[in-house]
Each structure stands twice: as structure tokens, then as C-alpha cells.
C-alpha positions in Angstrom: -13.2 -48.4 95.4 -11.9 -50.3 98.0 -8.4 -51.8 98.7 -9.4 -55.6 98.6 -8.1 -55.9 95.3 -4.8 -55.3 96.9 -4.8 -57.8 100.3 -2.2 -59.9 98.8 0.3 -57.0 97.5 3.8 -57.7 98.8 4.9 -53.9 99.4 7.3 -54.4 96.5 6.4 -52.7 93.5 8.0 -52.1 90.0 9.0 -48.5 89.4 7.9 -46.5 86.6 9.6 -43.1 86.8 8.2 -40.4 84.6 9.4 -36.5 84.4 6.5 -34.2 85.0 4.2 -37.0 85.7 2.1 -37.3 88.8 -0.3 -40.2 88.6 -3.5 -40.1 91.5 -5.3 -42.5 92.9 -8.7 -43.0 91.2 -7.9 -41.6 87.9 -6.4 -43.5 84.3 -3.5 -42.8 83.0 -2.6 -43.7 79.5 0.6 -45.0 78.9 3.3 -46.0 75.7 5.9 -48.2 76.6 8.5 -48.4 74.1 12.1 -48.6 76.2 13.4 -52.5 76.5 13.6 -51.6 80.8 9.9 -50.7 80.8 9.2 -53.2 78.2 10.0 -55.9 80.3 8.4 -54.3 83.5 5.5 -54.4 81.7 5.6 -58.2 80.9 6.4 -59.0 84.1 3.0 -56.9 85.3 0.8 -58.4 82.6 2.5 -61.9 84.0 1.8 -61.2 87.8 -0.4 -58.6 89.8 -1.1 -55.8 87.2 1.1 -53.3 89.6 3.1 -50.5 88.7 4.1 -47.6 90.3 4.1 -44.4 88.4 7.1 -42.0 90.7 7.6 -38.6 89.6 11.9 -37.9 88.8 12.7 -34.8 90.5 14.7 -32.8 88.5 17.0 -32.2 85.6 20.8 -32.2 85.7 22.4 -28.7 85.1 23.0 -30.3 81.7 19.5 -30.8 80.9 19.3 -34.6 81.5 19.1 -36.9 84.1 21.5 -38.9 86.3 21.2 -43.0 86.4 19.4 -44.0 88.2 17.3 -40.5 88.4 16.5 -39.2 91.8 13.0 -39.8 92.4 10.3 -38.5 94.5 9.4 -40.6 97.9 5.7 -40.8 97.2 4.3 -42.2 94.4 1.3 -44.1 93.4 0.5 -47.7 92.5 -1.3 -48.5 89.9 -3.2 -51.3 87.9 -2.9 -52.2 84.6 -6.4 -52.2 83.4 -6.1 -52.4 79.7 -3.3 -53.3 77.3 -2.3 -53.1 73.3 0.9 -55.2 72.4 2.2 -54.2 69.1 3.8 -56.1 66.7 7.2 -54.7 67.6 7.6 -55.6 71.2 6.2 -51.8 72.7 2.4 -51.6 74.5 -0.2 -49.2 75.0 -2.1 -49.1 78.2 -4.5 -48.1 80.6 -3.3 -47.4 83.9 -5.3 -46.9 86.9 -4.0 -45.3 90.1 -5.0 -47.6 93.2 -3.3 -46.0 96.3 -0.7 -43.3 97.7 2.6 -44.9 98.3 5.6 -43.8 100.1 9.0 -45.3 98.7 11.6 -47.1 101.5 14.6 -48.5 99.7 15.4 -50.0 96.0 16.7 -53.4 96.6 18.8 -54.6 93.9 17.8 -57.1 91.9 18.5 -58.8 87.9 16.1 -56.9 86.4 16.6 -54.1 84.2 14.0 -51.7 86.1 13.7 -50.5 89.4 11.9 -51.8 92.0 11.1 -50.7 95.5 9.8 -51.6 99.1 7.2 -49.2 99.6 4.1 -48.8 102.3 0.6 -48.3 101.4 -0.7 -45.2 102.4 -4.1 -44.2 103.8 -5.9 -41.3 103.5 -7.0 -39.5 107.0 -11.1 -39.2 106.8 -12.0 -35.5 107.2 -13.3 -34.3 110.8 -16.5 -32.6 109.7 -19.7 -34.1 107.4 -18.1 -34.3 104.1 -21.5 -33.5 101.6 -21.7 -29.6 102.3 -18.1 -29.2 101.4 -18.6 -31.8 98.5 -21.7 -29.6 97.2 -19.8 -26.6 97.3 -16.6 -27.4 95.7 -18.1 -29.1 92.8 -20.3 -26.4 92.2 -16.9 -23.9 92.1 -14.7 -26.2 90.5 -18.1 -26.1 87.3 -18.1 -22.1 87.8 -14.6 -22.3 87.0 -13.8 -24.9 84.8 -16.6 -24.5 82.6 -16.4 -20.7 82.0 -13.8 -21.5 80.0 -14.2 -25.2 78.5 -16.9 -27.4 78.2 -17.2 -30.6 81.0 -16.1 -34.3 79.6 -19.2 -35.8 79.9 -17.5 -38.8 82.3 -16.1 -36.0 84.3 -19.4 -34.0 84.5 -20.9 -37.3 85.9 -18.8 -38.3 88.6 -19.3 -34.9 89.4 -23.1 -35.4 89.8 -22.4 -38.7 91.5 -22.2 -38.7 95.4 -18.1 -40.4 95.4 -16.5 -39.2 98.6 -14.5 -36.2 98.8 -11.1 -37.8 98.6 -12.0 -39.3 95.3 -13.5 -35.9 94.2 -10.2 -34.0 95.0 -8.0 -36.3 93.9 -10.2 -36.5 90.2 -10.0 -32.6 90.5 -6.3 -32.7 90.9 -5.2 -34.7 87.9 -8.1 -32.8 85.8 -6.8 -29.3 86.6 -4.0 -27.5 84.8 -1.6 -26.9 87.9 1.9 -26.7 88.3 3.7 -30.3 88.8 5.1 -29.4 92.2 1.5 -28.3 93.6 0.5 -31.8 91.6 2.9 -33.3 94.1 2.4 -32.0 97.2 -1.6 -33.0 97.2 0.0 -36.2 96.3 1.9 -36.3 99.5 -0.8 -35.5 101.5 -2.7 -38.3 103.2 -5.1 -35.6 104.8 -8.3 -35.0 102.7 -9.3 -32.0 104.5 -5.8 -30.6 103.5 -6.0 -31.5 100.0 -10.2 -30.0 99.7 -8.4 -26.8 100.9 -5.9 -26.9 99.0 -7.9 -27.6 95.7 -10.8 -24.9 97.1 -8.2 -22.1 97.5 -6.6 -22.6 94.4 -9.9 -22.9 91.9 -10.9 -19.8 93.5 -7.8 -17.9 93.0 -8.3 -18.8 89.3 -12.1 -17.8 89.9 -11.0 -13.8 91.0 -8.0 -13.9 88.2 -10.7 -14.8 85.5 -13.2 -12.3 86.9 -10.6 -9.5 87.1 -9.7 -10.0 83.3 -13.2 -8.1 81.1 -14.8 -10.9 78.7 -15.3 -9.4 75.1 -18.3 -7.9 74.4 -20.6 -9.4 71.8 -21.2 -8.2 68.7 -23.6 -7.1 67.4 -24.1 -5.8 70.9 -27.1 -6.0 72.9 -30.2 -3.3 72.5 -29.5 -0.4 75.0 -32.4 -0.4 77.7 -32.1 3.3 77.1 
């Protein structure tokens, strides 16, 4: 997908801050909104450009809850608004879609009772090398290793057969995989694509050797003896 779509964003975006929650570029993310701040960032959306910004909040206090405003992370990523439900009692389901990597600059204040920040839009850096023989070979590890255990979604299985680049591909691989949130960050942060392919490479095959090392139980009834 390309950024034309976004020509006339102003590099000030709403703030949706989320524990835990690390929103890529090229993937949906559904969404309830149900707390008057977000309620009202939400109409404001729906009444403008679609945008929000999904930012991860760093960390807990020692007492288990979180300062006001919460610390948040610097990148983030902006998203469209690409399908709404408004129930009957002011709170909306959506369908957010993550647009573009962006790196947070300063909150202005303003009368509104959500955050907003000046942010800049941030590009990926193309890999140095052809991009299909490392596409070919990390979809065909991320199937060896995802689908030993679980079958595909069918509308993952076929952007997997489609020919998207590889910074779609590891970006889709990162928000399908179960990995720890700060790992979920960090390919976040990075605009490099090669990075992120080696990062998502080395860890599917560390899960590959862990599964392999662990003996699969034997069927029963077992299989004739060739003896």
C-alpha cells in the first residue's frame, strides 16, 4: 500500500495508548472504545482524517498502575479507522489499520481530553540485496513452524502465497507470532527491513530447534514394524 492516502496528514496525531499493545503497519487491529477520553478521540477521527495512533505505555508503577499521563513509548504507529460500530450507549467497535511507523516529538497541550502528539512519519530503509530469495525462504520456515503446531488462517495463508514485499511480510509475521511485547517493540523501532527479516528469521528458527528437540507422541495404534 502506498502513503498517498496520507499526503495531507499534518504530523499531529491523536494518541491511543494501550499496555501490551503494539500495533504494525499493514495489519488490523480491533478495537473497543468504551472510556469518555477515547470516546471522544474517536468522534473526532470518524469527524476528520480516520487517524489514530496506537503507542504502547511502557510500564507499570511499583503499585501495579500507571502514572497520568502514562509514560509512553517514542515510536508508535498511525493508524486508519477502517470500520466502525456505534452502540447505543455512546462506546464503538472498530477496525483499525496500521498505515506507518511513527516516532513521537512532543505532546502539545491542548482542550481535549486525550493526548495528542507531533510526530514524524517514518520510512522503512529498502534491503540491500534482491528481496524474493529471502521472501521464499522465510515464508517457507515461518509455514514449517507455525503450522506444525496450528493450522494457517486462510487470509494469512494467502498473503503468504502472494508476492507482498518483504517489509509487509515481516511486519504481518510480527503481529501474527506469539512474541514477547518488548521484542514486539523493538522490530517496531526499526526502520531497517533487512534487520527486522533477521530478526523474525532467527527467532522462528529458535522456536524451529526448541520444537524439534521436544519428541512428538507417538500414534496409537502404532505403525506396523518393518521388521
Amino acid at each position: 500500500m502506498d502513503d498517498l492516502d496520507l499526503h495531507d496528514f499534518s504530523n499531529v496525531t491523536r494518541l491511543f495508548p494501550l499496555p501490551k499493545v503494539v500495533l504494525f503497519p499493514h495489519v488490523v487491529l480491533p478495537l473497543h472504545i468504551f472510556e469518555p477520553r477515547y470516546r471522544q478521540m474517536t468522534e473526532d477521527a470518524l469527524a476528520d482524517d480516520r487517524l489514530i495512533t496506537v503507542v504502547q505505555i511502557k510500564a507499570r508503577t511499583e503499585t501495579g498502575g500507571w502514572t497520568e499521563p502514562a509514560p509512553i513509548e517514542e515510536v508508535g504507529c498511525l493508524g486508519r479507522i477502517i470500520r466502525h460500530q456505534r452502540l447505543d450507549d455512546g462506546r464503538f467497535n472498530m477496525l483499525l489499520l496500521g498505515r506507518k511507523r511513527v516516532r513521537l516529538r512532543s505532546e502539545p497541550r491542548t482542550d481535549k481530553l486525550y493526548r495528542v502528539a507531533e510526530v514524524d512519519l517514518l520510512d522503512d530503509i529498502n534491503p540491500k540485496q534482491p528481496e524474493e530469495p529471502r521472501r521464499i525462504a522465510l515464508v517457507d520456515l515461518f509455514r514449517r513452524v507455525v503450522g506444525r503446531e496450528h493450522a494457517l488462517d486462510p487470509d494469512l495463508s494467502q498473503l503468504l502465497d502472494a508476492r507482498v514485499p518483504l517489509g509487509v511480510l515481516v511486519d504481518v509475521m510480527a503481529h501474527a507470532l506469539s512474541l514477547p511485547v518488548g521484542l514486539k517493540q523493538a522490530l517496531l523501532n526499526e526502520p531497517s527491513i533487512d534487520k527486522r527479516c533477521a530478526a523474525i528469521q532467527e527467532r522462528l528458527e529458535q522456536i524451529e530447534q526448541i520444537a524439534g528437540a521436544i519428541p512428538r507422541p507417538r500414534p496409537f495404534p502404532p505403525d506396523f514394524s518393518p521388521n
